[in-house]
C-alpha positions as CSV (number, residue, x, y, z in Angstrom):
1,X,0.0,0.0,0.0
2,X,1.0,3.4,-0.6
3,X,2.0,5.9,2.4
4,X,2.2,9.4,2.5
5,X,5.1,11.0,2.0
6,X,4.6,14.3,4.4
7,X,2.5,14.1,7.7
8,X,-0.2,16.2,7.0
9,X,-0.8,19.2,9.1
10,X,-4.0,19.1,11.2
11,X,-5.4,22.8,10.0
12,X,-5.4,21.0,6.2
13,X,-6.7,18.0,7.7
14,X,-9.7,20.1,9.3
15,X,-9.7,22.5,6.0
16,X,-11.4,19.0,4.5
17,X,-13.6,18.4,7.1
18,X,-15.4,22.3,7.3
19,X,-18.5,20.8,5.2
20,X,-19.4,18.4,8.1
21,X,-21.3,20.6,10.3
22,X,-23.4,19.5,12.5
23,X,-27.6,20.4,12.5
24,X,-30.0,21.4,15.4
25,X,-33.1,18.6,16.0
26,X,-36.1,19.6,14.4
27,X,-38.1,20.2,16.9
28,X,-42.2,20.6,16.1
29,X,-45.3,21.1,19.0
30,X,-47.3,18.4,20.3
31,X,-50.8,18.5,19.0
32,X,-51.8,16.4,22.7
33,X,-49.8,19.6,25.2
34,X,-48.0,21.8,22.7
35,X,-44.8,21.1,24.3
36,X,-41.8,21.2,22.3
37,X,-41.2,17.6,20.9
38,X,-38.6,15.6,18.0
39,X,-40.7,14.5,15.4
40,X,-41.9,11.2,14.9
41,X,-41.7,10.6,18.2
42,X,-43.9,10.3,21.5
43,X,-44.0,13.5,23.4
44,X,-41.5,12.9,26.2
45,X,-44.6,15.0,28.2
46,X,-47.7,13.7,27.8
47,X,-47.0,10.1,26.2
48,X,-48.9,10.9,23.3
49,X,-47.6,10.1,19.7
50,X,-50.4,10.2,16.8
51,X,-53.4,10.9,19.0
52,X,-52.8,7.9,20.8
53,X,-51.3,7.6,24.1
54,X,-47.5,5.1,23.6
55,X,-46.8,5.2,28.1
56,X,-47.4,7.3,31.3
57,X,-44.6,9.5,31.8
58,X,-43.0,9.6,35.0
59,X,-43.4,13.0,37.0
């Protein structure tokens, strides 16, 4: 296998990597409580996920 020739520096090495950024959750209200929630998921609140209730949440 080939190897390099000249260590390469680590501000070219990160000079590759600026395009891997990374993104905030989307976050979207629940219809059930309108607390904050990730979507496609059971609000961590209220339990609820589609109009139908997934658990009880712990207080």
């Amino acid at each position: 296998m080939a190897h390099p020739k000249r260590k390469i520096s680590k501000a070219r090495r990160d000079k590759r990597r600026t395009h891997y950024k990374g993104t905030a959750p989307a976050l979207t209200s629940c219809a059930n409580c309108g607390e904050m929630k990730l979507s496609h998921r059971a609000c961590p609140s209220c339990g609820y996920y589609a109009g139908k209730s997934m658990f009880v949440p712990e207080s």
